[in-house]
MIDOSE-1310 file (N, C-alpha, C; in nm, 2 decimals, decimal comma, always signed):
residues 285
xxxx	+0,08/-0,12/+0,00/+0,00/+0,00/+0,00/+0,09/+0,13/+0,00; +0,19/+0,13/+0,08/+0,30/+0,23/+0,11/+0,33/+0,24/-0,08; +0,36/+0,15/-0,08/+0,44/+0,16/-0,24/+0,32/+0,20/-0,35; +0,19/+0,14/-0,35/+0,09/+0,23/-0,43/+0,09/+0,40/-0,43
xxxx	+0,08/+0,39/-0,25/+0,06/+0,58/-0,23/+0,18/+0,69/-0,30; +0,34/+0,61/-0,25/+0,43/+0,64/-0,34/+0,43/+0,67/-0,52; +0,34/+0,61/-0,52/+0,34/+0,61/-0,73/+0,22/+0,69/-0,74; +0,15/+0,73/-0,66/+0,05/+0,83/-0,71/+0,09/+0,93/-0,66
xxxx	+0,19/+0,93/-0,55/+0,24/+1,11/-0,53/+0,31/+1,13/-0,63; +0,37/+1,01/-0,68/+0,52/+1,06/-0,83/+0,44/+1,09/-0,94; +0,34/+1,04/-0,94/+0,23/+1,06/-1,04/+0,19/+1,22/-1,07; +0,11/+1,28/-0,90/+0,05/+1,38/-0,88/+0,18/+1,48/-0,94
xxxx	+0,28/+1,47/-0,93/+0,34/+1,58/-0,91/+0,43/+1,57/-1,08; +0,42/+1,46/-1,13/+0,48/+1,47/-1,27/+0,38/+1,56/-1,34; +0,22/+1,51/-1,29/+0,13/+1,61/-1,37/+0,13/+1,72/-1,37; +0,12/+1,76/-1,21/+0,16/+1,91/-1,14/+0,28/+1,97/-1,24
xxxx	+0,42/+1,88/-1,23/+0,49/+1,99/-1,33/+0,49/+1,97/-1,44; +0,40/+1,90/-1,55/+0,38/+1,95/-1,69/+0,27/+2,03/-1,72; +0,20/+2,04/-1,63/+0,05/+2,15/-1,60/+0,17/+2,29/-1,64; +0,22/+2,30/-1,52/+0,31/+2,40/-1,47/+0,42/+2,48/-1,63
xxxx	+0,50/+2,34/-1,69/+0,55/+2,35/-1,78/+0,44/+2,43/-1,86; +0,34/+2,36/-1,92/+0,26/+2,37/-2,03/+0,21/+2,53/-2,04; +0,22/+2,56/-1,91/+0,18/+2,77/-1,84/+0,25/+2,80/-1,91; +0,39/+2,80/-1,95/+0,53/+2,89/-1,92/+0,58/+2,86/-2,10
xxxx	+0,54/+2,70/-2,12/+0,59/+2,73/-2,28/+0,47/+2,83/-2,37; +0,55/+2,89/-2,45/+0,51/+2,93/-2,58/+0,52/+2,86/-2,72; +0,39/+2,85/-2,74/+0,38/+2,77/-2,91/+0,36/+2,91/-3,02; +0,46/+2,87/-3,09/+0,48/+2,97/-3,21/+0,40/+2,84/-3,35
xxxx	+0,32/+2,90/-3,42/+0,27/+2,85/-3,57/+0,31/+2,91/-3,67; +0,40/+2,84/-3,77/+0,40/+2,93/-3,89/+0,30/+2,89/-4,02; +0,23/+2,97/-3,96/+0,13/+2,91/-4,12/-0,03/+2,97/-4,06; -0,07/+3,04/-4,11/-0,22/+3,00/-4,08/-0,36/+3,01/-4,14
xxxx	-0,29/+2,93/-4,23/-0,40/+2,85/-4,32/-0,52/+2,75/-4,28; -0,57/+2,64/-4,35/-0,63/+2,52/-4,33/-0,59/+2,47/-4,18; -0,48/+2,42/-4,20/-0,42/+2,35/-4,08/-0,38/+2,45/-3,96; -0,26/+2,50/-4,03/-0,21/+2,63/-3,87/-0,36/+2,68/-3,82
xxxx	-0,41/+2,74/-3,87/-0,54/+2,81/-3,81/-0,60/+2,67/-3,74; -0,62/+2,54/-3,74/-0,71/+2,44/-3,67/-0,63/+2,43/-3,60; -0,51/+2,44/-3,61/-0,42/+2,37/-3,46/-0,43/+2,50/-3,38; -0,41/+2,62/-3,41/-0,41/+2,79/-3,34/-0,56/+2,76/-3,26
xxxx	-0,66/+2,70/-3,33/-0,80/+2,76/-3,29/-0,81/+2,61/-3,17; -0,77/+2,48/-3,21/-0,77/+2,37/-3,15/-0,71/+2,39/-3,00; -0,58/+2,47/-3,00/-0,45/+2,52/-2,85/-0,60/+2,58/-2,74; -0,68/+2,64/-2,81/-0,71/+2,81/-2,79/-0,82/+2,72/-2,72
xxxx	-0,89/+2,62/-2,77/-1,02/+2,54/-2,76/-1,00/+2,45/-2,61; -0,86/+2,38/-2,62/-0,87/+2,32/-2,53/-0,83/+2,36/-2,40; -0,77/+2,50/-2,38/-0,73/+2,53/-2,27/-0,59/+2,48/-2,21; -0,54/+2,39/-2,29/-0,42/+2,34/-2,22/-0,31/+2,41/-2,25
xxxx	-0,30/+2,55/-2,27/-0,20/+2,62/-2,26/-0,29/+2,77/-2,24; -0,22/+2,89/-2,16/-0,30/+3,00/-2,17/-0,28/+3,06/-2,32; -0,40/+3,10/-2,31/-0,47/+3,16/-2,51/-0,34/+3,27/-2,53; -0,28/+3,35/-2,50/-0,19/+3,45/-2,53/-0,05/+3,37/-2,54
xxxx	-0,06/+3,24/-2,47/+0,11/+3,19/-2,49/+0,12/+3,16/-2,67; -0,02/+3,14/-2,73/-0,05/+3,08/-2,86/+0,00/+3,22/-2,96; +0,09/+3,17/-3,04/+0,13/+3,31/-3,13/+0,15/+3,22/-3,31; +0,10/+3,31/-3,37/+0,07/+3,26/-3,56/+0,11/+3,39/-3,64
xxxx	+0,22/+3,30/-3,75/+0,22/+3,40/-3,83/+0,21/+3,34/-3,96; +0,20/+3,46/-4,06/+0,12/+3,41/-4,16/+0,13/+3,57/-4,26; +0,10/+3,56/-4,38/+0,12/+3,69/-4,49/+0,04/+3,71/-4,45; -0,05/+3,63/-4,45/-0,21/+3,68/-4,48/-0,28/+3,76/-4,39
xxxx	-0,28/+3,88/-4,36/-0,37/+3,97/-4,26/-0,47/+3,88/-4,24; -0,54/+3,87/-4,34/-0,65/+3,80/-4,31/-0,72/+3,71/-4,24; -0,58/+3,62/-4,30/-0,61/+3,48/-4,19/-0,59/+3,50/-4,04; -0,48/+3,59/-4,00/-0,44/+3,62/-3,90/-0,59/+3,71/-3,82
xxxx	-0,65/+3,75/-3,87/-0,75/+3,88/-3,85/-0,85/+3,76/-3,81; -0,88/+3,66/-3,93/-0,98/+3,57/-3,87/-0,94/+3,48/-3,72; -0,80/+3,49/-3,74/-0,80/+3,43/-3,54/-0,81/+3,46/-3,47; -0,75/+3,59/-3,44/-0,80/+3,66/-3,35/-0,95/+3,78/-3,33
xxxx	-1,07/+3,74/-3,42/-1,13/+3,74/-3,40/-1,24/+3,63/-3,33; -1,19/+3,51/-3,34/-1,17/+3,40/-3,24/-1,16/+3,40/-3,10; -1,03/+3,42/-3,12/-0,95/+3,46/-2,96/-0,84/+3,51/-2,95; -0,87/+3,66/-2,94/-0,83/+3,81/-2,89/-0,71/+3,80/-2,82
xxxx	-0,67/+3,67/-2,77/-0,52/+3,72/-2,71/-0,44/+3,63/-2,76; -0,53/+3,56/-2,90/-0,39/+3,50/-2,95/-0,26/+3,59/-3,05; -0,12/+3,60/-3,02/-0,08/+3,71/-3,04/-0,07/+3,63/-3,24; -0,03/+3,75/-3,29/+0,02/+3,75/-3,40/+0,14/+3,81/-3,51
xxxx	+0,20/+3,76/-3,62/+0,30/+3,80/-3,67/+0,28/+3,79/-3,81; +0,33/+3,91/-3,86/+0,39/+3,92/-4,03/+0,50/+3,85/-4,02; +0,61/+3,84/-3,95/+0,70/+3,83/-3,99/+0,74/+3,70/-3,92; +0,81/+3,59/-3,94/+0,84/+3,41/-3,90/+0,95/+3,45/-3,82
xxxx	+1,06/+3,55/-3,85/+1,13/+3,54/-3,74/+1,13/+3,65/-3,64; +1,03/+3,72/-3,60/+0,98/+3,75/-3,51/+0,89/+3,65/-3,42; +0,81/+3,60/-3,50/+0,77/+3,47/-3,40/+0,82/+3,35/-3,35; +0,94/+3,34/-3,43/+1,03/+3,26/-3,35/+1,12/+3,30/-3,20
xxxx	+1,14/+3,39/-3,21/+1,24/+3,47/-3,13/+1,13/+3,41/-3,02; +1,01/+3,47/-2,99/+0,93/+3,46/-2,89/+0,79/+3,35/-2,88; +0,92/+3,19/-2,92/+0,85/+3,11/-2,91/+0,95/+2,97/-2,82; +0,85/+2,92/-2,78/+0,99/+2,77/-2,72/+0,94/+2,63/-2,83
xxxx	+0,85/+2,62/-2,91/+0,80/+2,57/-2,94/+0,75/+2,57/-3,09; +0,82/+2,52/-3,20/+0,75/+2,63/-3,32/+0,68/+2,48/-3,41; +0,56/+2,51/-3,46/+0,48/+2,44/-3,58/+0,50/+2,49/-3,67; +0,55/+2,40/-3,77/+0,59/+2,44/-3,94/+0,49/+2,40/-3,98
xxxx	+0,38/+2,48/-4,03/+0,20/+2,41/-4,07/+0,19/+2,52/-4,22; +0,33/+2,50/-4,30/+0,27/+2,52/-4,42/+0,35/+2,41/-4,54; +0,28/+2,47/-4,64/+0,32/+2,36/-4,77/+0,46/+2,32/-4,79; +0,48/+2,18/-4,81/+0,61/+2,08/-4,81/+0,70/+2,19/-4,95
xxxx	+0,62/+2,27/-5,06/+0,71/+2,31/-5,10/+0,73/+2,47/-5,09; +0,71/+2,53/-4,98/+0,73/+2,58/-4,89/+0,82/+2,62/-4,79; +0,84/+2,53/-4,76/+0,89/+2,46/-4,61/+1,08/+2,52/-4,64; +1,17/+2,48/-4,76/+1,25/+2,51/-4,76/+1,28/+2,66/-4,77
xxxx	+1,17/+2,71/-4,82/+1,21/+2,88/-4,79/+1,18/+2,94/-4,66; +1,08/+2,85/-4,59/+1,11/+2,90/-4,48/+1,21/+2,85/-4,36; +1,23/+2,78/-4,39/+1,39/+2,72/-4,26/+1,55/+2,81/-4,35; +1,50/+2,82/-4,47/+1,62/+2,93/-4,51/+1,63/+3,11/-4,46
xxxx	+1,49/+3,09/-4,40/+1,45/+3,25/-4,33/+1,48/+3,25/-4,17; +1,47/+3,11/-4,14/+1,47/+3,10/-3,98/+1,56/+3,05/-3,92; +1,60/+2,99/-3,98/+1,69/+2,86/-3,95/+1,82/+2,91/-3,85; +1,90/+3,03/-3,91/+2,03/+3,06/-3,80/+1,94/+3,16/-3,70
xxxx	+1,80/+3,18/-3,71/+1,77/+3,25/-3,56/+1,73/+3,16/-3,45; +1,76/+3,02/-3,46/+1,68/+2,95/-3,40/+1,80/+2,88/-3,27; +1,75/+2,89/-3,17/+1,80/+2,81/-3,07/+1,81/+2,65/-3,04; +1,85/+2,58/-3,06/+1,89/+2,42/-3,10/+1,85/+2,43/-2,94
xxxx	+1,94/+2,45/-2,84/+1,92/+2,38/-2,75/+1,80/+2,38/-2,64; +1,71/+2,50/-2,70/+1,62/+2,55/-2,67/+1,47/+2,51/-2,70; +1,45/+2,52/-2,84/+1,36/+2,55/-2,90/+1,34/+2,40/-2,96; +1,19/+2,37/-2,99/+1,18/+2,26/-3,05/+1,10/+2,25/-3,18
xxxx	+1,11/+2,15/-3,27/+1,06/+2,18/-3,42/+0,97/+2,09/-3,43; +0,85/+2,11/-3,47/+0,72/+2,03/-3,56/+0,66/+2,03/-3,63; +0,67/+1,99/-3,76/+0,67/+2,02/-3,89/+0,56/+1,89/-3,92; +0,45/+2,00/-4,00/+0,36/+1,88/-4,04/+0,37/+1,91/-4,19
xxxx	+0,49/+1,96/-4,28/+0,45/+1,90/-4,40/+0,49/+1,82/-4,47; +0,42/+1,74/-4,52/+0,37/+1,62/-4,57/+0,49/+1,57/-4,65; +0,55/+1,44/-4,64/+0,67/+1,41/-4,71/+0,82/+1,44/-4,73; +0,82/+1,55/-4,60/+0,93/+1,55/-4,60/+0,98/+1,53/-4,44
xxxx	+1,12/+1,43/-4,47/+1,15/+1,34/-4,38/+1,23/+1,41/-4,28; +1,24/+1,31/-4,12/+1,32/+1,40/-4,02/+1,48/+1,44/-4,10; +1,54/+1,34/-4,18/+1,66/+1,34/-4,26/+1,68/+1,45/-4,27; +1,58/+1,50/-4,39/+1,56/+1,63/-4,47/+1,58/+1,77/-4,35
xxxx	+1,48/+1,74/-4,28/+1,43/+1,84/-4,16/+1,57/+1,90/-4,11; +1,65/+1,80/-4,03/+1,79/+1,80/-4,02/+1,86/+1,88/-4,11; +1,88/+1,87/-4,23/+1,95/+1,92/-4,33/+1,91/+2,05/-4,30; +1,83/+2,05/-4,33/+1,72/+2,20/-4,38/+1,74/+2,29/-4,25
xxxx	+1,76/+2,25/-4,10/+1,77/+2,30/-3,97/+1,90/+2,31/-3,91; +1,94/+2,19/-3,87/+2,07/+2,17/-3,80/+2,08/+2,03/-3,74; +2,18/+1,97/-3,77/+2,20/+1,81/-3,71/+2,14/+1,86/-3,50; +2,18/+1,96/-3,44/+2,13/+1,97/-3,35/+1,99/+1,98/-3,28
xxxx	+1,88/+2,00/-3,39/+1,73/+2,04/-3,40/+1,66/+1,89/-3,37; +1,60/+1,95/-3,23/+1,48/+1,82/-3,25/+1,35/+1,85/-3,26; +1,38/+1,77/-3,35/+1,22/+1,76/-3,42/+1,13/+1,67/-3,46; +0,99/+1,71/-3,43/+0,90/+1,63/-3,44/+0,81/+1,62/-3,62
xxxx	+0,82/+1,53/-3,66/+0,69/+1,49/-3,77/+0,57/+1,48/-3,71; +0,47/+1,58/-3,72/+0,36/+1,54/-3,69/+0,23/+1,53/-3,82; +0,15/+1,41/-3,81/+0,06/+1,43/-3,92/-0,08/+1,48/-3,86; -0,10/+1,53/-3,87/-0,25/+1,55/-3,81/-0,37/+1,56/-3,90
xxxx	-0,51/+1,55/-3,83/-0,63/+1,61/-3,94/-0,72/+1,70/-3,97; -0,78/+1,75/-4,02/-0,82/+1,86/-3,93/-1,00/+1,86/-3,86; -0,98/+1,74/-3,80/-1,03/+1,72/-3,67/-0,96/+1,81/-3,56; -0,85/+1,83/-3,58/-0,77/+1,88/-3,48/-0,88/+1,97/-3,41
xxxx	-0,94/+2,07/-3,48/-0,99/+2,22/-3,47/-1,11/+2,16/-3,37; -1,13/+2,06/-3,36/-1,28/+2,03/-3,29/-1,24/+1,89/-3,17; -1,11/+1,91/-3,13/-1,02/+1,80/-3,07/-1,02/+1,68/-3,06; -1,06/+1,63/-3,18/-1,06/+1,47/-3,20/-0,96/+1,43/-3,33
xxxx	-0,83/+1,52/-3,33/-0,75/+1,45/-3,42/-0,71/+1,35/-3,41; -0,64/+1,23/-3,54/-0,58/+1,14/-3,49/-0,42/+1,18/-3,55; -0,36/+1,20/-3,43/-0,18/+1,27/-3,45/-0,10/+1,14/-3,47; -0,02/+1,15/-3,59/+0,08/+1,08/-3,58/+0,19/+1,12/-3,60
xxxx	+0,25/+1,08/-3,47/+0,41/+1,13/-3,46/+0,55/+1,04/-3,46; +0,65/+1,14/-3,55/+0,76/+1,04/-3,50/+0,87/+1,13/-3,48; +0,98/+1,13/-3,41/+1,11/+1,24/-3,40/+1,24/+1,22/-3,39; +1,31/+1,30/-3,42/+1,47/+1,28/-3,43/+1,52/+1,36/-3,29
xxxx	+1,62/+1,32/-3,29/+1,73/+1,39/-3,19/+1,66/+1,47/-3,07; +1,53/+1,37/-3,00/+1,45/+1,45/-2,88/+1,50/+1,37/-2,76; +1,46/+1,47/-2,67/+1,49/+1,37/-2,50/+1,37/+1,35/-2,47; +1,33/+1,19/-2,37/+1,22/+1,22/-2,26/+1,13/+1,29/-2,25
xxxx	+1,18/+1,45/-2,27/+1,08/+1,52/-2,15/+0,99/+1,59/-2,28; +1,10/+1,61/-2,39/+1,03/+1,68/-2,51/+0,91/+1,60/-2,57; +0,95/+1,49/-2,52/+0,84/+1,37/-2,60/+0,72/+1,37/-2,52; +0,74/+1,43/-2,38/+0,65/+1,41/-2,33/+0,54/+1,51/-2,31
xxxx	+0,63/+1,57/-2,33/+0,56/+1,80/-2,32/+0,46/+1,77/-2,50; +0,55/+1,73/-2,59/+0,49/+1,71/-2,75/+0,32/+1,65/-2,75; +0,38/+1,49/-2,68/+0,27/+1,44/-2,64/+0,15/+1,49/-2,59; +0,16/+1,54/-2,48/+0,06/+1,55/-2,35/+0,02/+1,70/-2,41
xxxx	+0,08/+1,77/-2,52/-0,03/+1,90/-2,62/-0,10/+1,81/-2,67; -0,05/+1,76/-2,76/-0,13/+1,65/-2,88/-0,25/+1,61/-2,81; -0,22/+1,54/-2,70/-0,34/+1,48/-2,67/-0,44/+1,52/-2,58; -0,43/+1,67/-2,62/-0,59/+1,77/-2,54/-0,66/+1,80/-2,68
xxxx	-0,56/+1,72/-2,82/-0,64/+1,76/-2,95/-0,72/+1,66/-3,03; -0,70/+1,50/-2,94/-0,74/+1,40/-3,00/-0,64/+1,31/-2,94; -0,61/+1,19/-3,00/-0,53/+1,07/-3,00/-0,40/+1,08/-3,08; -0,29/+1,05/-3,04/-0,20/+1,04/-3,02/-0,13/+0,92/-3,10
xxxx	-0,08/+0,92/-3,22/+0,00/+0,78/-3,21/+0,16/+0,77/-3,25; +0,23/+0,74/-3,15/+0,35/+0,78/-3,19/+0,43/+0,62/-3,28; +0,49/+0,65/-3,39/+0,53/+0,55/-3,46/+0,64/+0,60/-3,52; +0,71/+0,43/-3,55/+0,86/+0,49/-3,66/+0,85/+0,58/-3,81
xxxx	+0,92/+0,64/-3,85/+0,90/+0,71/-3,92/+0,85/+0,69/-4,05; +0,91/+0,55/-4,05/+0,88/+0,47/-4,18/+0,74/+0,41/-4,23; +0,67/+0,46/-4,12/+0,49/+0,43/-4,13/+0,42/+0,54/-4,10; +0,48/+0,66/-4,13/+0,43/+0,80/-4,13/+0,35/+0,81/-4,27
xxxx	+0,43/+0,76/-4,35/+0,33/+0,82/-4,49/+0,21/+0,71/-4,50; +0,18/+0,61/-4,49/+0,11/+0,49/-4,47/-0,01/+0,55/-4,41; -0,01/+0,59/-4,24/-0,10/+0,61/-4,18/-0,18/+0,77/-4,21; -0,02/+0,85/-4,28/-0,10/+0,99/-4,35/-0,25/+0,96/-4,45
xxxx	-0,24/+0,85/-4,50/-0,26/+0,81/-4,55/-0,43/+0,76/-4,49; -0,42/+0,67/-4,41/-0,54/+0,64/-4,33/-0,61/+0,78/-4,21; -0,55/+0,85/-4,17/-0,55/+0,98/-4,14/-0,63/+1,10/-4,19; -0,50/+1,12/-4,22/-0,49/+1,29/-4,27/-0,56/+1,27/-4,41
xxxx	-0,55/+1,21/-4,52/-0,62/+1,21/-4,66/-0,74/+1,08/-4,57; -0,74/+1,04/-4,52/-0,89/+0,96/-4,45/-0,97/+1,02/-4,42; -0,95/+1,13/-4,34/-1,06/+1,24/-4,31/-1,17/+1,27/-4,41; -1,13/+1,27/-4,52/-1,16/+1,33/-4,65/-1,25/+1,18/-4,72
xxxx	-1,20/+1,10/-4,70/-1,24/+0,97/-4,73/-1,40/+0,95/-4,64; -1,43/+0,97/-4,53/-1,49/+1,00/-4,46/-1,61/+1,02/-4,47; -1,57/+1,18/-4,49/-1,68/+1,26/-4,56/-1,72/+1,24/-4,71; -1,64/+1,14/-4,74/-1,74/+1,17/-4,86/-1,80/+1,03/-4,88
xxxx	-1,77/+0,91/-4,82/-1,90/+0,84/-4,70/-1,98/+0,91/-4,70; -1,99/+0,99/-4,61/-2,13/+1,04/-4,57/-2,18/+1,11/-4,67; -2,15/+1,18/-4,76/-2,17/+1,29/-4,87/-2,29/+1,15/-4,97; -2,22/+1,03/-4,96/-2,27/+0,94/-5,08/-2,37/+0,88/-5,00
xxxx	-2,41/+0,88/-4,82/-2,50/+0,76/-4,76/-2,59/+0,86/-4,78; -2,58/+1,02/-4,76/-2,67/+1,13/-4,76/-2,75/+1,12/-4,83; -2,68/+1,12/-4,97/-2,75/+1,11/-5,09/-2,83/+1,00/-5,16; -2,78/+0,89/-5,09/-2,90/+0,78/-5,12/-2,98/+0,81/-5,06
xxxx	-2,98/+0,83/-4,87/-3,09/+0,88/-4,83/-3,20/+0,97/-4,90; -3,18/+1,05/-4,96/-3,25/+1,18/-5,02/-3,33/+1,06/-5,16; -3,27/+0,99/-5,20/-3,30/+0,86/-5,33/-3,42/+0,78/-5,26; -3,40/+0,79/-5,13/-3,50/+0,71/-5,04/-3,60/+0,79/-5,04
xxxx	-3,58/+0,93/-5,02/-3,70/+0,95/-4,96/-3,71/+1,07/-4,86; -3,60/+1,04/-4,76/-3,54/+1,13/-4,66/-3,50/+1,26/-4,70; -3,53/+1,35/-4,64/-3,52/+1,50/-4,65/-3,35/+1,51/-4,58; -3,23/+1,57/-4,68/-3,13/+1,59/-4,67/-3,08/+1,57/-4,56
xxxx	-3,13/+1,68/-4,45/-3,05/+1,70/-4,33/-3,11/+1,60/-4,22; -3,22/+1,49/-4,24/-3,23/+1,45/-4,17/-3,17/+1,30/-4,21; -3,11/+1,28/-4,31/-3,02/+1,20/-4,35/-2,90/+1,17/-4,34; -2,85/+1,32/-4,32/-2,70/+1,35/-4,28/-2,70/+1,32/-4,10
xxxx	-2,82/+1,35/-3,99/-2,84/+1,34/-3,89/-2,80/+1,16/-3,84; -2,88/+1,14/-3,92/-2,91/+0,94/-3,91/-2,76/+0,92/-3,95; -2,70/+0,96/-4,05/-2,56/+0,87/-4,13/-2,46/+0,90/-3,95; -2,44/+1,01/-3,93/-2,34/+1,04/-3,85/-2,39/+0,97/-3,75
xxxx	-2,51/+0,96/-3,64/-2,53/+0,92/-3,55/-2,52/+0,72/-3,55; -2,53/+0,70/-3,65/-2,46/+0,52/-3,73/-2,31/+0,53/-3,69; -2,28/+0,63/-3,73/-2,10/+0,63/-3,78/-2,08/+0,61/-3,66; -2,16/+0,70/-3,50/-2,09/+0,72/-3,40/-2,12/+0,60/-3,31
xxxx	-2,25/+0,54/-3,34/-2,29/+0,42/-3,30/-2,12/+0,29/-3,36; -2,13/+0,30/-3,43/-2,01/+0,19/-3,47/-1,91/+0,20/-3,42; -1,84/+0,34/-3,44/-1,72/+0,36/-3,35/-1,76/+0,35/-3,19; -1,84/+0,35/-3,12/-1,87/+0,32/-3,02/-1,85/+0,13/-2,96
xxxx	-1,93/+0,08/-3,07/-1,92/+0,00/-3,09/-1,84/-0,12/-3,06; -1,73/-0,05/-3,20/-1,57/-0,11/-3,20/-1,49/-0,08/-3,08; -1,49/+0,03/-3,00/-1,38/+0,09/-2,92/-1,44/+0,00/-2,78; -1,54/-0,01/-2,74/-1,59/-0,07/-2,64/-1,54/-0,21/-2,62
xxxx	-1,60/-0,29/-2,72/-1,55/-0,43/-2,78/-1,47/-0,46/-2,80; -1,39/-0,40/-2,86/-1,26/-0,47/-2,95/-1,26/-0,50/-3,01; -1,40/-0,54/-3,04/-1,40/-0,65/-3,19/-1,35/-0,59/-3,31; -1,34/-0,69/-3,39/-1,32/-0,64/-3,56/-1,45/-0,63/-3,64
xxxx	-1,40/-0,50/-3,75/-1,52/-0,50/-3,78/-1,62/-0,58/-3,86; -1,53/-0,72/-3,90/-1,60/-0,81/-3,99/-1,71/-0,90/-3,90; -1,66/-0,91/-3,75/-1,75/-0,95/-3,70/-1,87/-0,89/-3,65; -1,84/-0,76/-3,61/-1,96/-0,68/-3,58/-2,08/-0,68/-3,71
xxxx	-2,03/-0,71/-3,83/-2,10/-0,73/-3,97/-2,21/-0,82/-3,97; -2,12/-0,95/-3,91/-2,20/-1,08/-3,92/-2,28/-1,08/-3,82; -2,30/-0,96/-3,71/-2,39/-0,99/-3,64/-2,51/-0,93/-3,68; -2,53/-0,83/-3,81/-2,62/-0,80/-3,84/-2,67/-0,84/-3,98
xxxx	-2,61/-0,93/-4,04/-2,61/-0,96/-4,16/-2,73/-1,12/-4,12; -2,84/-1,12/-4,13/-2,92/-1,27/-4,11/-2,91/-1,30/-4,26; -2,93/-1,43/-4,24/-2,93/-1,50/-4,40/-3,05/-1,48/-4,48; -3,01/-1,45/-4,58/-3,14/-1,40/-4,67/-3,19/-1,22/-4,69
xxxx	-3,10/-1,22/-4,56/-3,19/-1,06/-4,51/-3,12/-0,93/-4,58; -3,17/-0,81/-4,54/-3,17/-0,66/-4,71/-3,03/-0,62/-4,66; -2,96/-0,69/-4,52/-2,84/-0,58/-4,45/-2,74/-0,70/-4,59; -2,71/-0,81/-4,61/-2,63/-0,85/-4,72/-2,66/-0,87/-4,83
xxxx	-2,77/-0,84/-4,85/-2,81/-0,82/-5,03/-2,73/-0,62/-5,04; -2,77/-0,56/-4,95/-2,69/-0,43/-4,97/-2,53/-0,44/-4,95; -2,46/-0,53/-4,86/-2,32/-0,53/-4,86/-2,30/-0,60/-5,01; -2,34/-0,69/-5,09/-2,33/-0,73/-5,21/-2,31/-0,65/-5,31
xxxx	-2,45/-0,59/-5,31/-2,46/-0,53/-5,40/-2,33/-0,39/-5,43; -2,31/-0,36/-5,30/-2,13/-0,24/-5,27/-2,03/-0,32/-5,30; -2,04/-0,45/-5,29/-1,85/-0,45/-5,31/-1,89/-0,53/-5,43; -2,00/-0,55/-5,50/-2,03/-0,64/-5,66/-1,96/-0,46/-5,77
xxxx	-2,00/-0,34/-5,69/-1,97/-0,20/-5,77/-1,82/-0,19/-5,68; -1,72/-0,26/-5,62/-1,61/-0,21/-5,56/-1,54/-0,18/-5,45; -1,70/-0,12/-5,31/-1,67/-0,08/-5,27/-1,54/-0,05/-5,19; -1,48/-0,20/-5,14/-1,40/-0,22/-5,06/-1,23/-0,17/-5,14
xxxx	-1,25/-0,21/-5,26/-1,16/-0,24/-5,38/-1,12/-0,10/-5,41; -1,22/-0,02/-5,39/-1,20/+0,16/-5,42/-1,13/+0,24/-5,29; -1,18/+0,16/-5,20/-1,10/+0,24/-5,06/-0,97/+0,16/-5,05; -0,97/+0,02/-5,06/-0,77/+0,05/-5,04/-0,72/+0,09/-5,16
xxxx	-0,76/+0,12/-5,25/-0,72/+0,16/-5,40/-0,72/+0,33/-5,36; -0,78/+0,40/-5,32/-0,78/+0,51/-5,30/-0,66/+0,50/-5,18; -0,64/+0,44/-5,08/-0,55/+0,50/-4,98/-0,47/+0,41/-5,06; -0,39/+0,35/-5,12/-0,28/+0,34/-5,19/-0,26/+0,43/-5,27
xxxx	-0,32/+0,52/-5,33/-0,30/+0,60/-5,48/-0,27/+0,78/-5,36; -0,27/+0,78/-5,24/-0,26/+0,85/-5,19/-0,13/+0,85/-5,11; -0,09/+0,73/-5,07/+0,06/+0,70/-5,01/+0,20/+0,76/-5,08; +0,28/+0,82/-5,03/+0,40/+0,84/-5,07/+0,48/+0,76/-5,05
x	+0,58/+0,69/-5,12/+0,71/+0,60/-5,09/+0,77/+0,63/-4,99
């Protein structure tokens, strides 16, 4: 019992100081587009950092103008290496071909031993990152979706040249935004894949059950109501259970009956054959 109470004080107080940590760091975004703006508006959403430590820059007045009409104390910047200076923490959240003009703007203002890098664009490797920064820079690959903005992303991360504590400060942001999965780097494009271009795969699920619905009969939005509340039913489903999804199938599939004359009739037109054909045609080597 002694030894239980011991691991929940070490516990209490690892929390206590990454709560504590999490006050004092500053997250810098370069980008705020699509993504930087959901991860800016996602920080802002969850509370797990105060809203002013959150700083984005970006050309765009605009974009920048739409965040902080959001939330007013997220600071902002024209310029990347002004927001670096007055960050411990910076997100690279714009385009992979992109990316090298901006580490050639930032890159000697940047603090190696200080500062830490996470870069979500797409396909280009920690290797690269390195080159592009400094053999001293640790940095994180993160893929994210943009679920982020509504905290149920699914993050996949992998990093170079980090300690412990960075992995754990990286982490324990990520995971006030969704799920977390940290993996070798070598199954980063793979899961971008089931992910980040999945999201999209998704919705357009629902965009196609909608519209049969409406073929049925069903008035649009009460179609779209039913598809999603199914979707959340199954993932409920699967996460409780554990099961796979083929068996959760056969429990609704009776013989004879309209639930597999309809799975027939989808994968007689592809269906199955089109989704891993779609997430292959989306994968990077």
């Amino acid at each position: 019992m002694q030894n239980q109470s011991g691991i929940a004080r070490a516990m209490m107080f690892i929390i206590h100081k990454m709560k504590l940590l999490m006050e004092e760091l500053r997250i810098g975004i370069i980008g705020a587009g699509n993504m930087g703006g959901a991860i800016a508006r996602g920080l802002a959403k969850s509370k797990i950092i105060p809203e002013e430590k959150i700083q984005v820059s970006d050309i765009s007045s605009e974009n920048l103008q739409s965040l902080q009409n959001l939330y007013p104390k997220i600071k902002t910047f024209s310029s990347n290496q002004d927001l670096v200076a007055n960050s411990d923490v910076i997100f690279l959240a714009v385009k992979p071909w992109i990316l090298s003009s901006v580490a050639s703007e930032i890159a000697s203002k940047l603090d190696y031993k200080r500062q830490i890098i996470v870069s979500i664009a797409a396909g280009i490797s920690l290797n690269e990152l390195s080159t592009a920064f400094s053999p001293e820079a640790s940095i994180f690959r993160l893929i994210p979706n943009t679920a982020i903005d509504v905290l149920e992303s699914s993050s996949i991360l992998s990093s170079s040249n980090t300690n412990a504590q960075q992995e754990q400060y990286i982490i324990h942001l990520l995971e006030a935004l969704g799920k977390v999965f940290v993996v070798p780097e070598s199954q980063l494009n793979a899961l971008m894949s089931l992910s980040s271009c999945g999201i999209a795969y998704a919705f357009r699920y629902i965009r196609a059950a909608c519209e049969g619905g409406v073929e049925l009969g069903i008035h649009p939005e009460r179609a779209k109501e039913v598809v999603l509340q199914t979707l959340r039913g199954a993932i409920e489903v699967l996460e409780s259970g554990g099961t796979h999804p083929e068996a959760e199938i056969d429990k609704v599939t009776t013989p004879g009956g309209i639930t597999i004359k309809g799975l027939n009739e989808m994968e007689a037109n592809g269906f199955s054959n089109a989704v891993i054909k779609g997430l292959k045609a989306s994968f990077i080597p």
